[in-house]
C-alpha positions as CSV (number, residue, x, y, z in Angstrom):
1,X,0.0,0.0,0.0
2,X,1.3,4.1,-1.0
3,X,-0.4,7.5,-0.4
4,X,1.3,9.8,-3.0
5,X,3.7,12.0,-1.1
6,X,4.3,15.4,-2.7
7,X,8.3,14.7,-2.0
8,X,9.8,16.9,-4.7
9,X,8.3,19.9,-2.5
10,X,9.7,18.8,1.1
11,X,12.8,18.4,-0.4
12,X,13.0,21.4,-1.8
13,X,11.9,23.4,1.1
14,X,14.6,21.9,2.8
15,X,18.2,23.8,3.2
16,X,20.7,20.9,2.7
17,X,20.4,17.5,1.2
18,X,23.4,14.3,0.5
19,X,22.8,11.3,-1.3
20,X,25.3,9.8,0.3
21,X,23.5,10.0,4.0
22,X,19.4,9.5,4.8
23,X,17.7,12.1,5.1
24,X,14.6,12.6,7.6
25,X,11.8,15.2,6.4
26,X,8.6,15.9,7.5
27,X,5.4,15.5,5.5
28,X,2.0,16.5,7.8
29,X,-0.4,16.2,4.8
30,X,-0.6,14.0,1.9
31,X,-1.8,15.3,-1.0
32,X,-2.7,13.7,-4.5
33,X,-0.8,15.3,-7.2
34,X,-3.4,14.6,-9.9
35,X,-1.0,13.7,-12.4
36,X,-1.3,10.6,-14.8
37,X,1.2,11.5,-16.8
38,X,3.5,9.4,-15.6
39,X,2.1,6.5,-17.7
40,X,2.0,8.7,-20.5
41,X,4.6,6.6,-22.9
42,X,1.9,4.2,-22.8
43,X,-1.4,4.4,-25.3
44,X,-4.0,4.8,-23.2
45,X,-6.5,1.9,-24.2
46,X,-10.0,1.9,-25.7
47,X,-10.4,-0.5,-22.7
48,X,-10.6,2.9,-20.4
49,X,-13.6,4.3,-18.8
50,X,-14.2,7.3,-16.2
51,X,-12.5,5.5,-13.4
52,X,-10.0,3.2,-15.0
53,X,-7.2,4.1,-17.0
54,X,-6.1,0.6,-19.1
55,X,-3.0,0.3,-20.8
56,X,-1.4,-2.3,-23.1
57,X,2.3,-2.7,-21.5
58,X,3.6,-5.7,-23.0
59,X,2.7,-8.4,-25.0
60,X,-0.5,-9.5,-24.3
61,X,-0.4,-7.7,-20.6
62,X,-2.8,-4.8,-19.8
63,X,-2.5,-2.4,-16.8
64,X,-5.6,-1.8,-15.2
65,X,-4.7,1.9,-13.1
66,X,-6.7,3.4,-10.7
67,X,-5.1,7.5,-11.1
68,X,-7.8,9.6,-9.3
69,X,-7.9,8.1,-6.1
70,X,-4.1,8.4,-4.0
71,X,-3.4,4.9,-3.8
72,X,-3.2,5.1,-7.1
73,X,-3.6,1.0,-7.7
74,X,-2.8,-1.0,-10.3
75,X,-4.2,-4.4,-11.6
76,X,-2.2,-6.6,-13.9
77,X,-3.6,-8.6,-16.7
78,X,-1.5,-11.1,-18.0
79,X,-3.0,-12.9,-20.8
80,X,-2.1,-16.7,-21.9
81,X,-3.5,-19.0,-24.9
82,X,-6.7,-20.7,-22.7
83,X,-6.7,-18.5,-20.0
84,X,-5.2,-15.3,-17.9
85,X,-4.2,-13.9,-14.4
86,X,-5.3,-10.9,-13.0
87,X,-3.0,-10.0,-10.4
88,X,-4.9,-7.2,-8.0
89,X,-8.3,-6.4,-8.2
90,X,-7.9,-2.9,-6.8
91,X,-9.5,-0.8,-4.4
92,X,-13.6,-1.9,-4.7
93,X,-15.1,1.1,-5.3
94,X,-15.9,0.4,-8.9
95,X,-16.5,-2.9,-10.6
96,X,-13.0,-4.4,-11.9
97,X,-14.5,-7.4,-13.7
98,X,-16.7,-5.9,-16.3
99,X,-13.4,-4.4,-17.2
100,X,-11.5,-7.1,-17.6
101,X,-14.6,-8.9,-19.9
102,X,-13.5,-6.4,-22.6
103,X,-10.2,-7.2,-22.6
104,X,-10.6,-10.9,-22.8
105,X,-13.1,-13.9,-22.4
106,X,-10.6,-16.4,-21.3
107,X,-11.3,-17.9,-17.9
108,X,-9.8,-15.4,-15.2
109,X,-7.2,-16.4,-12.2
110,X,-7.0,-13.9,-9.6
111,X,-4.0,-13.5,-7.4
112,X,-3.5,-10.9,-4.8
113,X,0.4,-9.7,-4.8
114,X,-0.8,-9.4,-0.8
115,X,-3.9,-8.6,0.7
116,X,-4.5,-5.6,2.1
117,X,-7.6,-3.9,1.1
118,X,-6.4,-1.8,-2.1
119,X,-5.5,-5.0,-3.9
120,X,-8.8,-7.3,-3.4
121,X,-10.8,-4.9,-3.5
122,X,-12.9,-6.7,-6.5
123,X,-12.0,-10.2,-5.1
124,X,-15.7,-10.8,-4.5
125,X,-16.1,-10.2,-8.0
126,X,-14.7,-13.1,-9.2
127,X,-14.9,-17.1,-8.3
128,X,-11.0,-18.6,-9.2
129,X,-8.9,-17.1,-6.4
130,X,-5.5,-18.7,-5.4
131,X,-3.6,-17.5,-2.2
132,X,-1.4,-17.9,0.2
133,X,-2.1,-20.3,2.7
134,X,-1.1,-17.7,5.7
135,X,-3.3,-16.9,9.2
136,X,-2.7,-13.8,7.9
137,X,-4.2,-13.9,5.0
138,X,-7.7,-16.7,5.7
139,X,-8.2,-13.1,8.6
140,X,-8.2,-10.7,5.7
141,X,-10.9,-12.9,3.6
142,X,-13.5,-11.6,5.9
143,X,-13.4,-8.3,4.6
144,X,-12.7,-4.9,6.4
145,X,-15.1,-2.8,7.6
146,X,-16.0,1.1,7.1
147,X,-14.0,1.8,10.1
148,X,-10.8,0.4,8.9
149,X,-10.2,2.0,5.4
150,X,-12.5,4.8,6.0
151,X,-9.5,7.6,5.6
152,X,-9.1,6.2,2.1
153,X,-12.8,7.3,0.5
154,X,-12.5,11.3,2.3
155,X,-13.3,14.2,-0.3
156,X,-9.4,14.9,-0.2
157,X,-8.5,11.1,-0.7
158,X,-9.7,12.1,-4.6
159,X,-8.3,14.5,-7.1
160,X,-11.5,14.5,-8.9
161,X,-14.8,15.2,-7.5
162,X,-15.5,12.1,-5.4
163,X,-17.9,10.0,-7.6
164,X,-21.4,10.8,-7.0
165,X,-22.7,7.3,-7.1
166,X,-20.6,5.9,-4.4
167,X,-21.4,5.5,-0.8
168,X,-18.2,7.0,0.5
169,X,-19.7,7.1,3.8
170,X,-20.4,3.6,4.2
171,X,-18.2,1.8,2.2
172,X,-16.1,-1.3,3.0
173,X,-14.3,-4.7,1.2
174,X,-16.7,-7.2,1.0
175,X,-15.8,-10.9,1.7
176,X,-14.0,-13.2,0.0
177,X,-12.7,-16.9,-0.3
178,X,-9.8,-18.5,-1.9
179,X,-10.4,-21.6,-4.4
180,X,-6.9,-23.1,-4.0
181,X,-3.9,-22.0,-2.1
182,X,-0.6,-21.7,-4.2
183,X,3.2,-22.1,-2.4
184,X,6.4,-20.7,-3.0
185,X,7.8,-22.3,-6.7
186,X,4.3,-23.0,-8.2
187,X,3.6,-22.4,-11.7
188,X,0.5,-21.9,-13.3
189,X,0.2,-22.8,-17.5
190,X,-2.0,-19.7,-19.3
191,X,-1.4,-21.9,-22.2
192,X,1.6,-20.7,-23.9
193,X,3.0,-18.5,-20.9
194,X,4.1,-20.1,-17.7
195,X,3.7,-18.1,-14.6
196,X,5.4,-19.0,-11.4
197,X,4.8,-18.2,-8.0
198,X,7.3,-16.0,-5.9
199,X,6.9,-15.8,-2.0
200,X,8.7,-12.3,-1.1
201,X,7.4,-11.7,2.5
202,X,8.1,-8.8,4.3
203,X,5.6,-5.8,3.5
204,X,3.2,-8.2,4.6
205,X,3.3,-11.9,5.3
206,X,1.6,-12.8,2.1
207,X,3.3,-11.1,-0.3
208,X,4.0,-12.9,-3.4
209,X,5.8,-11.7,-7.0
210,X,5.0,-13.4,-10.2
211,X,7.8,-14.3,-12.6
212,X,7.4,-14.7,-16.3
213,X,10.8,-16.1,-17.5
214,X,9.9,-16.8,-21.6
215,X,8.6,-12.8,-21.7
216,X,11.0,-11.6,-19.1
217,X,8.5,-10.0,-17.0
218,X,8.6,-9.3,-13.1
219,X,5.6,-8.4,-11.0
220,X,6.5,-7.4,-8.0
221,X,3.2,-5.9,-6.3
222,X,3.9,-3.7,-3.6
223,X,7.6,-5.2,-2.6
224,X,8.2,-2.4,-4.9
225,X,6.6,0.0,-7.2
226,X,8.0,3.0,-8.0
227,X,6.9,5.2,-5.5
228,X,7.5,6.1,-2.0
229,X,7.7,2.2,-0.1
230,X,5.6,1.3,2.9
231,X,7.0,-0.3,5.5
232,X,4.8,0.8,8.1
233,X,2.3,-1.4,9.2
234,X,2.4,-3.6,12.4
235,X,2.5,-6.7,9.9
236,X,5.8,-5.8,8.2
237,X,8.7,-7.7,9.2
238,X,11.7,-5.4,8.2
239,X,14.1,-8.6,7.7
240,X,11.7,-10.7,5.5
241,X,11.7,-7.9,3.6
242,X,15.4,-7.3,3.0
243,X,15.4,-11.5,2.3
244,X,12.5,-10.6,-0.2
245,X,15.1,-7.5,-1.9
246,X,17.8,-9.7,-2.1
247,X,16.2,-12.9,-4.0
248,X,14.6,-10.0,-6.0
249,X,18.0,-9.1,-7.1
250,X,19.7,-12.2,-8.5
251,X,16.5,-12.5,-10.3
252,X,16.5,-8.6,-11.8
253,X,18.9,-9.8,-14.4
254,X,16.8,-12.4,-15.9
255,X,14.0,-10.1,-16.8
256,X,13.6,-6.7,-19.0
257,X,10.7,-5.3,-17.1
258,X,9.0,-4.7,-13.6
259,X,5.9,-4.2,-12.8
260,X,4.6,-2.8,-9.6
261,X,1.3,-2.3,-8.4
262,X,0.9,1.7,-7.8
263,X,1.4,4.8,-9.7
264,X,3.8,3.4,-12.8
265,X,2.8,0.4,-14.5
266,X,6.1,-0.5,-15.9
267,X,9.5,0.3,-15.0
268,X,13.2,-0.9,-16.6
269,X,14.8,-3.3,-14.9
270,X,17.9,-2.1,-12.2
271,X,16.1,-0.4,-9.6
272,X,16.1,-3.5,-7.4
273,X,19.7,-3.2,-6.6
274,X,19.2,0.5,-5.4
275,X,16.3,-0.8,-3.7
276,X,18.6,-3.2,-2.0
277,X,21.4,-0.8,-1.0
278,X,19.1,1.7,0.1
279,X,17.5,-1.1,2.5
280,X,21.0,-1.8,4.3
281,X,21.2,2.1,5.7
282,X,17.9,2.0,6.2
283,X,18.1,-1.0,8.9
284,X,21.4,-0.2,9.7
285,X,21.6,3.8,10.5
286,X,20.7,3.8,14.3
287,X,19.9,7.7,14.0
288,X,17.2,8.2,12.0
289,X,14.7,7.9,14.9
290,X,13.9,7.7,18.4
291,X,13.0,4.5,19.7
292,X,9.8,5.8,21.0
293,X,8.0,7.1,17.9
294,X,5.6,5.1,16.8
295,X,4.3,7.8,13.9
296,X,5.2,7.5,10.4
297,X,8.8,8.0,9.3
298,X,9.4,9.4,6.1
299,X,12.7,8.9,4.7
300,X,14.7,9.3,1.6
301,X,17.8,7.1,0.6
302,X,19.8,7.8,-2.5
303,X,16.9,8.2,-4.5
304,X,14.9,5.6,-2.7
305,X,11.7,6.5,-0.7
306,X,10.5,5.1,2.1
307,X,7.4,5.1,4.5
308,X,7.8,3.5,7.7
309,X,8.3,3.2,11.7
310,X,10.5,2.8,14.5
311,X,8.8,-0.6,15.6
312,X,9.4,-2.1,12.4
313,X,12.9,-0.7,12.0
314,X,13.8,-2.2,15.2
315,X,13.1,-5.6,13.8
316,X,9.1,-5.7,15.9
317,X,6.0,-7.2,14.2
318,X,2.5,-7.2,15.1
319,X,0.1,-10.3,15.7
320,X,-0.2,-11.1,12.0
321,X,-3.1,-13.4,12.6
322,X,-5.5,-10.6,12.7
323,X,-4.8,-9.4,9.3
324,X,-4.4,-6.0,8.5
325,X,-6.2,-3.3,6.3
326,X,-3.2,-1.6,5.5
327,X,-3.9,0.8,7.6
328,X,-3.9,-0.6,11.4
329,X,-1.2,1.2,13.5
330,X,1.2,0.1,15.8
């Protein structure tokens, strides 16, 4: 899970910065920025509607983007001979099936790349779900209540006017069930693509990657997309997640493209092993916090943005049986 961060501004505003040290800033309000263009070397597909922006972004992959609300979530399509995987079903405030229908007729897999409630929000949508078999994630297949993603659906959590047919005050992610659980290795035959099955916990217990070796095609969920990283939440476990970067990286050179799951659909390949360095001064630079603060810490390492906590930092993790939304606090 990301808010957009207006970072270009903090930075600015502040009076010295080194990319060879972290820096600490400050941000007290998040604010959408409101600007799709950062997909823009993409053709924006007849697929599209008022709500979802769909792009073509490799061979027989769509991008399924959600720009006007600040998570800014994307679904992947990846489309086989006899049938296809849609990684993500995004946040649930619109209908993500009858968009896939247009794209394609083939029988529809959905994976989560994790499950907090951005990426399943259209779970109920659909009947052919594979997960993780995690207490984690059988907790988060009841669904999560107003009360728990409420922040997300304010009048400021949109840069358009919030639509007018949805029930922003009492909305919520309705309940789901997985068809099959899927391990660590698996592979799954779309006909004449083989997908397999990545574990990469760390951002939360059940977050998976899917690697497409014959294409060369990464999808890395929220492990990374490139945007500020959030390694917040009480279910985050800081050193999974290094684990996670580092079997990332021997893979990075085996693929041409990444694909995350907010704000950019596609990315070269590279950025993992920035990703990777950035993540050893994160975990290992004792003064970027007090022990004591439990708030959001927002920090930038050579390039590299991250969202996250002293708890976490400090190696802590919450009861991971109870789920999360995304948004539960330490």
């Amino acid at each position: 899970m990301t808010k957009t961060i207006l970072i270009a501004l903090i930075l600015l505003s502040m009076k010295s910065y080194s990319e060879e040290k972290p820096a600490l800033f400050d941000d007290s309000a998040y604010k959408h920025t409101c600007d799709t263009n950062f997909n823009d070397e993409f053709v924006l597909s007849e697929y599209s509607d008022d709500w979802f922006q769909v792009y073509k972004t490799d061979k027989n992959v769509y991008s399924i983007v959600e720009p006007y609300q600040y998570q800014e979530s994307i679904s992947h399509l990846i489309i086989g001979q006899n049938k296809a995987i849609l990684l993500d079903t995004g946040i649930g405030l619109f209908r993500i099936r009858p968009v896939v229908e247009q794209i394609t007729d083939l029988p529809i897999i959905v994976i989560n790349s994790h499950t907090h409630f951005d990426h399943v929000g259209g779970n109920w949508e659909f009947s052919n779900i594979l997960a993780i078999d995690t207490s984690y994630t059988k907790a988060n297949m009841a669904g999560f209540q107003h009360n728990r993603i409420a922040q997300d659906f304010t009048d400021n959590s949109f840069c358009i006017d919030p639509p007018i047919n949805a029930d922003l005050e009492n909305i919520y992610t309705k309940q789901w069930e997985a068809s099959e659980y899927i391990k660590d290795g698996d592979t799954i035959d779309l006909g004449d693509r083989i997908i397999e099955i990545l574990q990469v916990p760390g951002h939360t217990p059940d977050s998976l990657a899917l690697l497409d070796r014959k294409e060369r095609l990464l999808f890395t969920g929220d492990t990374y997309y490139d945007a500020e990283l959030w390694l917040y939440v009480p279910e985050t476990n800081i050193k999974n997640y290094q684990n996670s970067i580092d079997r990332l990286v021997t893979i990075e050179t085996q693929v041409d493209y990444i694909f995350g799951a907010h704000r950019t659909v596609r990315v070269d390949t590279g950025i993992l092993k920035n990703v990777r360095e950035a993540v050893k001064k994160l975990t290992s630079d004792k003064n970027l916090f007090e022990k004591n603060d439990i708030n959001q810490l927002f920090i930038r390492i050579d390039g590299i943005d991250f969202v996250t906590a002293a708890p976490v930092l400090e190696g802590k993790q919450g009861d991971i049986s109870k789920g999360g939304s995304g948004y539960d606090t330490w």
